[in-house]
DRENDO-1510 file (C-alpha; in Angstrom, 1 decimal, always signed):
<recs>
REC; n; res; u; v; w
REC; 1; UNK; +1.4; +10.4; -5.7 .
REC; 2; UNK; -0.4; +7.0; -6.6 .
REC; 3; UNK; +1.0; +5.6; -10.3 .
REC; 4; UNK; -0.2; +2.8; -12.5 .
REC; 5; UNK; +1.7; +1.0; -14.6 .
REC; 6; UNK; +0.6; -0.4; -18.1 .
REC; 7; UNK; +3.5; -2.2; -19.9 .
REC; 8; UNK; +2.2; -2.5; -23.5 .
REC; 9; UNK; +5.5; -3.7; -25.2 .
REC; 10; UNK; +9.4; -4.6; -24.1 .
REC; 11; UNK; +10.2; -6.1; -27.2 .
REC; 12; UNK; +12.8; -3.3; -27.7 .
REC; 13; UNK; +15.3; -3.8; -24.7 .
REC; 14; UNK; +18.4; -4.7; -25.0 .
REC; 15; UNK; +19.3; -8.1; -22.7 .
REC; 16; UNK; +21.9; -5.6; -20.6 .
REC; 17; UNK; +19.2; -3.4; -19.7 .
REC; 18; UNK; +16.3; -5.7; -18.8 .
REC; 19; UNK; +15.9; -4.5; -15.4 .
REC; 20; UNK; +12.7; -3.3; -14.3 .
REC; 21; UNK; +14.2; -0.2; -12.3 .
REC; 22; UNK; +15.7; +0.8; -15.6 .
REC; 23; UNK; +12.5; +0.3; -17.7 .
REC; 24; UNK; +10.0; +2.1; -15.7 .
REC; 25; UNK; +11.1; +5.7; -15.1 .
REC; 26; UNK; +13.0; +6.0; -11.8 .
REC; 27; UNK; +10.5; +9.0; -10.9 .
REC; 28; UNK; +7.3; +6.9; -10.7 .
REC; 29; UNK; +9.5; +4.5; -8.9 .
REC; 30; UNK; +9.6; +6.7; -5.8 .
REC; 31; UNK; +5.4; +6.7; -5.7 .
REC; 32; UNK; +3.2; +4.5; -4.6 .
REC; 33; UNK; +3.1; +2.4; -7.4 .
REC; 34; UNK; -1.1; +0.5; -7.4 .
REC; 35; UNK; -0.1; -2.1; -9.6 .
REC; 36; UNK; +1.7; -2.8; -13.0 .
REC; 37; UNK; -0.4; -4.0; -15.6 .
REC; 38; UNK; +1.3; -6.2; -18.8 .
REC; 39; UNK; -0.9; -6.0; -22.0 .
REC; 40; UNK; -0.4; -6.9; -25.6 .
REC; 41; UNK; +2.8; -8.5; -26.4 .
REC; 42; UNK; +4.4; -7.5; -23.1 .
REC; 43; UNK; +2.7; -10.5; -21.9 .
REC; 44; UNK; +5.0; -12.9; -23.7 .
REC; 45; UNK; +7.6; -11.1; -20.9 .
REC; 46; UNK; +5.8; -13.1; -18.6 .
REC; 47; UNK; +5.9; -16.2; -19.8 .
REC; 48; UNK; +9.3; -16.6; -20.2 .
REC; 49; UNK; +11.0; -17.4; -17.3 .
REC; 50; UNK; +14.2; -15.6; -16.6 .
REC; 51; UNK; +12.2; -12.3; -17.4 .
REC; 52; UNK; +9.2; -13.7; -15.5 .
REC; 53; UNK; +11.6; -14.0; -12.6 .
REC; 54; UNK; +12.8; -10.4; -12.7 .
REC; 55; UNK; +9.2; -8.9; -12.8 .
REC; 56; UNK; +7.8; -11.2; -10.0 .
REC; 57; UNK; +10.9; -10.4; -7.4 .
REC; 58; UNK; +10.8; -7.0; -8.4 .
REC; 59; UNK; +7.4; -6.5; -7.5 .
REC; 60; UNK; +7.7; -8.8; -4.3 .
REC; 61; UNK; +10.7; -6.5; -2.6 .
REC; 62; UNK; +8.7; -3.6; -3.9 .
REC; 63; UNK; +5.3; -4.6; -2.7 .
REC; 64; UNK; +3.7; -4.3; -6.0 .
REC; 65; UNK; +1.1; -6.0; -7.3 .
REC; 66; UNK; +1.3; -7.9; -11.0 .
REC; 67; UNK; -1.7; -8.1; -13.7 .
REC; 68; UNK; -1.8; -9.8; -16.7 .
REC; 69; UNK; -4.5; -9.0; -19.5 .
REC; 70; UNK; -6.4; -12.8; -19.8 .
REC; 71; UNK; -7.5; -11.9; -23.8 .
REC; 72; UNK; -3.4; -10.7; -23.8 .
REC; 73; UNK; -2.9; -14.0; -22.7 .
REC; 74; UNK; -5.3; -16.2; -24.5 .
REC; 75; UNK; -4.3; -14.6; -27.9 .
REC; 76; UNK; -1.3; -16.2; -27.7 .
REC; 77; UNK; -1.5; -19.2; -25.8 .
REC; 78; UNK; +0.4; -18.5; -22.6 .
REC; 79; UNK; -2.2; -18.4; -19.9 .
REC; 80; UNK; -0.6; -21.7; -18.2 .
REC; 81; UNK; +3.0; -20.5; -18.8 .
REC; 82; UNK; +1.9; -17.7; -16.0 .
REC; 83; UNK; +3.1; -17.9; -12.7 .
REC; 84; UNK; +0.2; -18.3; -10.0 .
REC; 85; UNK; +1.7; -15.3; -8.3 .
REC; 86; UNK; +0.4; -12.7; -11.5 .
REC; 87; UNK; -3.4; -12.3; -11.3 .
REC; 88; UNK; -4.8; -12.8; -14.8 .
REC; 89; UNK; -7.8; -10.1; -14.9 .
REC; 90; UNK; -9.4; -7.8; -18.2 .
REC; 91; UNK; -9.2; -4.8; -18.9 .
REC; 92; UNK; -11.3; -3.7; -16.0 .
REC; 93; UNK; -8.3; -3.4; -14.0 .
REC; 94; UNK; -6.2; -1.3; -16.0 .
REC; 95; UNK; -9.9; +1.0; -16.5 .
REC; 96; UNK; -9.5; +0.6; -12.4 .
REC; 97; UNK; -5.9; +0.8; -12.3 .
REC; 98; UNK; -5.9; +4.2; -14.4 .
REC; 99; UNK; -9.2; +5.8; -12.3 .
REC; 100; UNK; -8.0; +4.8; -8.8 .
REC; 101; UNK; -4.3; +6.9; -9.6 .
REC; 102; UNK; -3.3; +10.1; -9.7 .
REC; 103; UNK; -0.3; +9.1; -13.1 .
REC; 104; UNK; -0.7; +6.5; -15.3 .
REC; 105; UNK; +3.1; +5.4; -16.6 .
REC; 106; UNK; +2.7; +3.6; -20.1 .
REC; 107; UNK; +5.5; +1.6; -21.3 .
REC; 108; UNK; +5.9; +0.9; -25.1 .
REC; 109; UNK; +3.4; +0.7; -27.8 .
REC; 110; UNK; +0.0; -1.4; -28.4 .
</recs>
């Protein structure tokens, strides 16, 4: 089965559990994950860079590819705190993301 991931919010997890294996939900884990998308105020996740760190090797050993939502981005002032290795895109690729799979996994709230 093909998943997408849109990561809205991670403003709720607790330092001790900031691993994504334990955020997304170990069953979609075992798919063919398309891509994870961050949006809203997940994106602040990737500008920091400890957190930035554990997305970007996650999605390396796991062969997945990393979006970031520019307006996300530009609302806040963090498109040059983004590594070069996330490709900034709109909301055309979660619309693409979301068509192209068979799940959709959402993670937190807008």
């Amino acid at each position: 089965m093909k998943i997408f991931i849109c990561v809205n919010d991670l403003q709720g997890i607790e330092k001790e559990s900031y691993d994504p294996v334990k955020i997304i939900n170990k069953e979609a884990l075992n798919q063919e994950v398309l891509g994870i998308f961050f949006y809203s105020h997940s994106v602040n996740d990737l500008a920091e860079k400890t957190k930035s760190s554990i997305w970007l090797s996650f999605a390396r050993e796991k062969n997945i590819p990393i979006y970031a939502c520019t307006n996300s981005l530009t609302s806040r002032n963090l498109l040059k705190k983004i590594s070069p290795t996330v490709e900034i895109t709109g909301l055309g690729q979660l619309i693409e993301g979301v068509l192209s799979s068979e799940k959709t996994v959402v993670i937190g709230k807008i």
